[in-house]
C-alpha positions as CSV (number, residue, x, y, z in Angstrom):
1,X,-220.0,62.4,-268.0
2,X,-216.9,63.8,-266.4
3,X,-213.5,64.0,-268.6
4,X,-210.0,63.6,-266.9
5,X,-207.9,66.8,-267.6
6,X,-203.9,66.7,-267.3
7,X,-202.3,69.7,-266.4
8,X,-199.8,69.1,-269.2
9,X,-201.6,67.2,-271.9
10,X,-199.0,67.3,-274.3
11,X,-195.0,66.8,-274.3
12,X,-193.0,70.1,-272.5
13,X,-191.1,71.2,-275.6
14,X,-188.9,73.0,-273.1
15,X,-187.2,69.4,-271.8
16,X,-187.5,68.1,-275.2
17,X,-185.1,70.3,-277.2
18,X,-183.2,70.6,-273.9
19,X,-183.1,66.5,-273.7
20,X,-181.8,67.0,-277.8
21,X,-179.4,69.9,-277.2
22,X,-177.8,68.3,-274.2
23,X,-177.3,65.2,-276.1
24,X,-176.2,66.4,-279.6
25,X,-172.6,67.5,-278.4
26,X,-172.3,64.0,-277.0
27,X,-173.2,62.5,-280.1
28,X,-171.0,64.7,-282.2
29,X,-168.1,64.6,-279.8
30,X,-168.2,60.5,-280.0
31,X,-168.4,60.9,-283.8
32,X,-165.4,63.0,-283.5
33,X,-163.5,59.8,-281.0
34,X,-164.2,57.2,-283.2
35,X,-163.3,59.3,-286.2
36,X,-160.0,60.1,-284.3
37,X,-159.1,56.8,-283.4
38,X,-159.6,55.1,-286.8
39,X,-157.4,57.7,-287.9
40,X,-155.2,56.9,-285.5
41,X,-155.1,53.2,-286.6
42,X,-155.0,53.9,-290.6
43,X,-151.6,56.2,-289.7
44,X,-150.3,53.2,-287.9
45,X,-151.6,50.4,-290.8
46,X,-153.9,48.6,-287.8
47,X,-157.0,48.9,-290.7
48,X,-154.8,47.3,-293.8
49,X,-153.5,44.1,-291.2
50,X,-156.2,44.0,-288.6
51,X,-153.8,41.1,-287.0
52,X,-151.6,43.8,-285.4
53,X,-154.6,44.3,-283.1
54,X,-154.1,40.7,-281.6
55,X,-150.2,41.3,-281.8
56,X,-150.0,44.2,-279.3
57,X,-148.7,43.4,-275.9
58,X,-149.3,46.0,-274.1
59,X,-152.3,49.0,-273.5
60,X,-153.0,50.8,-276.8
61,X,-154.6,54.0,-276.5
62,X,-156.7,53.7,-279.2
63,X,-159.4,51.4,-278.2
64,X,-159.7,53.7,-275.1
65,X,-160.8,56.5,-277.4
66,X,-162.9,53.8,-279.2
67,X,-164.4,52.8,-276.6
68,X,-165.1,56.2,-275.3
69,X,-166.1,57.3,-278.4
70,X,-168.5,54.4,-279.2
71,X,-170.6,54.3,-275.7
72,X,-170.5,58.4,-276.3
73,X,-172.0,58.0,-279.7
74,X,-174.5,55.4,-278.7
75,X,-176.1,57.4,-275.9
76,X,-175.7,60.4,-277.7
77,X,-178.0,58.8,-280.6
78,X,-180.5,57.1,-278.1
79,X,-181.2,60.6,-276.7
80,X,-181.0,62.7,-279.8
81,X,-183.6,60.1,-281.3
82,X,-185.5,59.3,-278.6
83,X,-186.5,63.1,-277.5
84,X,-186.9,64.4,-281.1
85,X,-189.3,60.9,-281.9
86,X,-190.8,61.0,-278.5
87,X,-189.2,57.0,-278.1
88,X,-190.1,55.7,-274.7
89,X,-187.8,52.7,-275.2
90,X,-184.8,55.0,-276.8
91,X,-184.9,57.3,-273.6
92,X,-185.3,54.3,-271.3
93,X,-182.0,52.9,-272.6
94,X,-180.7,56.5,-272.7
95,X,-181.3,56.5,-268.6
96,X,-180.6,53.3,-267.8
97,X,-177.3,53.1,-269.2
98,X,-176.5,56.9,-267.5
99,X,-177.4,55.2,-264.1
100,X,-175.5,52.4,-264.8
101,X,-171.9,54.0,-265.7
102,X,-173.0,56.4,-262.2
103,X,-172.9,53.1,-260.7
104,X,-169.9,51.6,-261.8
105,X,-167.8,55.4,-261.3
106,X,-169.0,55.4,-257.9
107,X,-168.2,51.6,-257.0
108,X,-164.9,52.0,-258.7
109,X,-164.1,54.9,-256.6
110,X,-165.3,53.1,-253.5
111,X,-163.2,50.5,-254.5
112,X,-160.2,52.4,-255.1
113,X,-159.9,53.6,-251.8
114,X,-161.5,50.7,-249.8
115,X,-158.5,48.6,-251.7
116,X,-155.8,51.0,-252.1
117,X,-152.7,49.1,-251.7
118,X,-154.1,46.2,-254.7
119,X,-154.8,49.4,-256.8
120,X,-151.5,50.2,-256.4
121,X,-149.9,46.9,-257.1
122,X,-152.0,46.5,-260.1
123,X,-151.4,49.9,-261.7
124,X,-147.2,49.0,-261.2
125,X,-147.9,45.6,-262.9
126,X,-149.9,47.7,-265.2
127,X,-146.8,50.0,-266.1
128,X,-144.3,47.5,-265.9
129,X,-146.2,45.4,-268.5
130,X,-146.1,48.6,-270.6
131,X,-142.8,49.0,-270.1
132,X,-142.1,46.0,-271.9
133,X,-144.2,47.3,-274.7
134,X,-142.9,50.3,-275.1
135,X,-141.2,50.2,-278.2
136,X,-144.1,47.9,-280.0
137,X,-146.8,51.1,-280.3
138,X,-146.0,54.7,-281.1
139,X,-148.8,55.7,-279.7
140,X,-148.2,53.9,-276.0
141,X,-144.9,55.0,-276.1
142,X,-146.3,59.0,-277.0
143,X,-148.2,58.1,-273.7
144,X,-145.6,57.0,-271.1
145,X,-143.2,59.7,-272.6
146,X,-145.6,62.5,-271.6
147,X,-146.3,60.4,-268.3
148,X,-142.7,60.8,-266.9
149,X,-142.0,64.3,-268.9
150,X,-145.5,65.6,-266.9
151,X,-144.7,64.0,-264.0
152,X,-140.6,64.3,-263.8
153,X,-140.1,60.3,-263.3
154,X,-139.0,57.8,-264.8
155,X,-140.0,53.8,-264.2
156,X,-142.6,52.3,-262.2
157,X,-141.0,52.2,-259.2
158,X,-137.3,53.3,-260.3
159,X,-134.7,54.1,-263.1
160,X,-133.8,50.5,-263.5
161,X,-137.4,49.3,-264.3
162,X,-136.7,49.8,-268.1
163,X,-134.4,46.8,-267.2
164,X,-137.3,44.7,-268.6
165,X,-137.8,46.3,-272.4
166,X,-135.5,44.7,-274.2
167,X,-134.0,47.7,-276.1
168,X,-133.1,49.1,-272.6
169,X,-131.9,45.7,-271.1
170,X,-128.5,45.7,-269.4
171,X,-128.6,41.7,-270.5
172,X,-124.9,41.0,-272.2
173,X,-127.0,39.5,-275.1
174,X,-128.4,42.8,-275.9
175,X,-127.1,44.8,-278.9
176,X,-129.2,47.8,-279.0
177,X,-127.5,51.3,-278.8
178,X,-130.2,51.5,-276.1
179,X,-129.0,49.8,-274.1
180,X,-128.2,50.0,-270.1
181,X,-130.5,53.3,-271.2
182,X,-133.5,54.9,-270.6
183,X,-136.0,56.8,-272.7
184,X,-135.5,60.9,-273.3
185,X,-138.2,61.6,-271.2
186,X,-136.7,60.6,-268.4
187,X,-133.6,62.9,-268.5
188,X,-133.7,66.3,-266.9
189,X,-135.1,69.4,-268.6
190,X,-132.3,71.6,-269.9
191,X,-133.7,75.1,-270.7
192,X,-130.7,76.4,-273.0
193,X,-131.3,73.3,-275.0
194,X,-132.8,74.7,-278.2
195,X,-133.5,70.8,-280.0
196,X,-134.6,67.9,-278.2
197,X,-131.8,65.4,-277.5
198,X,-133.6,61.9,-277.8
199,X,-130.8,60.6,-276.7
200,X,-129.8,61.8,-273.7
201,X,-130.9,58.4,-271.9
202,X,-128.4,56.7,-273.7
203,X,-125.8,54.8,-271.2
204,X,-127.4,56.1,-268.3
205,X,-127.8,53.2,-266.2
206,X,-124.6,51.7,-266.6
207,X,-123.5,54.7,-264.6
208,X,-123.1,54.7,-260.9
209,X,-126.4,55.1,-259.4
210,X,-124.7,58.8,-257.5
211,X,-124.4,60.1,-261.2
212,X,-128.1,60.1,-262.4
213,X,-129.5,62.2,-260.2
214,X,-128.0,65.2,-262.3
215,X,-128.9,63.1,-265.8
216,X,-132.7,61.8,-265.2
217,X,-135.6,61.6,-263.1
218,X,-135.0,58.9,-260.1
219,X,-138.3,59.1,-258.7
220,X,-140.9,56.3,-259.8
221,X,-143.9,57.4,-261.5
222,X,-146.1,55.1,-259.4
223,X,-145.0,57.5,-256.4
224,X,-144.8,60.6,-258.3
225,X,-148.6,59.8,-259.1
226,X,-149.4,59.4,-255.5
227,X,-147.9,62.6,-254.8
228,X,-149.9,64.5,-257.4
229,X,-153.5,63.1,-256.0
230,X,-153.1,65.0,-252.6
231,X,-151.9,68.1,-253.8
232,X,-154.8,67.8,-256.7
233,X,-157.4,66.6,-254.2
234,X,-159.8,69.3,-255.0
235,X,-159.1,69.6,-258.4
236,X,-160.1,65.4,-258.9
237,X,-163.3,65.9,-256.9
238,X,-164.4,68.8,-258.7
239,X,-164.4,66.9,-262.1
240,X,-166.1,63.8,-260.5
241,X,-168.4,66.2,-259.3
242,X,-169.1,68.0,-262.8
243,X,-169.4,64.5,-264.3
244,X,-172.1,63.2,-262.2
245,X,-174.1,66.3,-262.4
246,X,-174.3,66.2,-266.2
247,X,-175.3,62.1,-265.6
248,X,-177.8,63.4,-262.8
249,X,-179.1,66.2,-265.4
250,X,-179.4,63.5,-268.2
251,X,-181.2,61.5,-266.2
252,X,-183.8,63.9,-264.7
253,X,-184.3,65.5,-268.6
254,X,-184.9,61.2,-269.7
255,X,-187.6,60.3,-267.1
256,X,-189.0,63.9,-267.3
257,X,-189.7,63.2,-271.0
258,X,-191.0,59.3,-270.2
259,X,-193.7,60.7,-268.1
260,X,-194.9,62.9,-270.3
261,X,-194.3,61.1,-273.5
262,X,-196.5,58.5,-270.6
263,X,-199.2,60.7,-269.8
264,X,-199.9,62.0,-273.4
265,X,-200.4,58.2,-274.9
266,X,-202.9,57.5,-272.4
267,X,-204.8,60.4,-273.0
């Protein structure tokens, strides 16, 4: 009688704690996300009136660290588990779902640049629509601030983009000391300014348009952003390239462990 011998009859404990070490500080950095954004909603009183969440009108930063944070945890979990168990169906999911967001960064991208001038028109719509919003989230407004403080501009296209929030409306019906303004992080740095002046904006816009050159930002963060991509070119494609080598790395490590975890059951 002749017996069948596999080379490696039993699971590689090498790509099993690697498979578990690689996927612990995924698990614990989306505990740490979801921990930070409930947080973030209990400073903001989302979790005592969960209606607020409906009430929001524009993007709030939160449920993308949520999000993040939930998908993180997830398939941190399903490959923690599903090496240290030896869970065929854990590490399937583990892998599948890996390929799957691979998928969707890569058609995105193709997307992007396949469709570039609809991208563009719908990140503008995107800001403007924030715009409006501004005021109704500390958190998106923490955002946009550091948007046009990081990228010295102010608007979606212009200056007079903040026409449409309706604490910086020029409208004669308006009665906010905003008004005809802009927010303080579109006014020019001044380095001998020891205290932040929030409002420095203030007026601004009911100034000859020759005059705010020397008060704020004129350029449009929509082409400020499209400056920054060219000149950070390599910088984008090195991350994108990072990413998808820790998805390719999860992957192998997954299907590695299948055949094995394979291969030992039918023994």
């Amino acid at each position: 009688m002749y017996y069948y011998r596999y080379d490696n009859p039993e699971v590689s404990c090498c790509y099993k704690y690697l498979m578990f070490s690689y996927n612990i500080i995924f698990w614990l950095a989306g505990a740490a996300f979801i921990a930070v954004g409930f947080w973030a909603w209990s400073e903001k009183g989302v979790l005592s009136d969960l209606t607020q969440v409906t009430r929001m009108h524009g993007f709030d930063p939160v449920w993308l660290v949520l999000v993040v944070g939930g998908i993180t945890f997830t398939l941190g979990f399903a490959g923690c588990v599903g090496a240290l168990r030896e869970n065929i169906c854990l590490l399937k999911f583990f892998s599948g779902v890996i390929g799957l967001i691979f998928f969707l960064e890569l058609t995105a991208a193709i997307l992007a640049v396949v469709f570039q001038s609809q991208v563009r028109d719908w990140i503008n719509d995107f800001f403007l629509q924030n715009i409006k919003a501004y005021r109704d989230d500390i958190d998106l407004q923490n955002l946009i601030d550091s948007l046009q403080k990081m990228n010295h501009c102010c608007g979606a296209q212009e200056p007079d983009d903040w026409n449409m929030n309706v604490y910086f409306s020029c409208n004669e019906t308006n009665r906010s000391r905003e008004k005809c303004g802009v927010p303080f992080s579109c006014c020019l740095a001044d380095p001998a300014e020891l205290v932040l002046n929030t409002q420095c904006g203030y007026d601004v816009r009911s100034k000859d348009k020759s005059a705010w050159n020397s008060i704020i930002y004129v350029k449009g963060c929509i082409a400020a952003l499209e400056d920054w991509l060219p000149r950070n070119l390599n910088t984008v494609a090195i991350v994108f390239i990072v990413i998808s080598l820790l998805q390719m790395v999860g992957i192998y490590l997954a299907r590695t462990l299948i055949s094995d975890i394979g291969k030992v059951k039918c023994r």
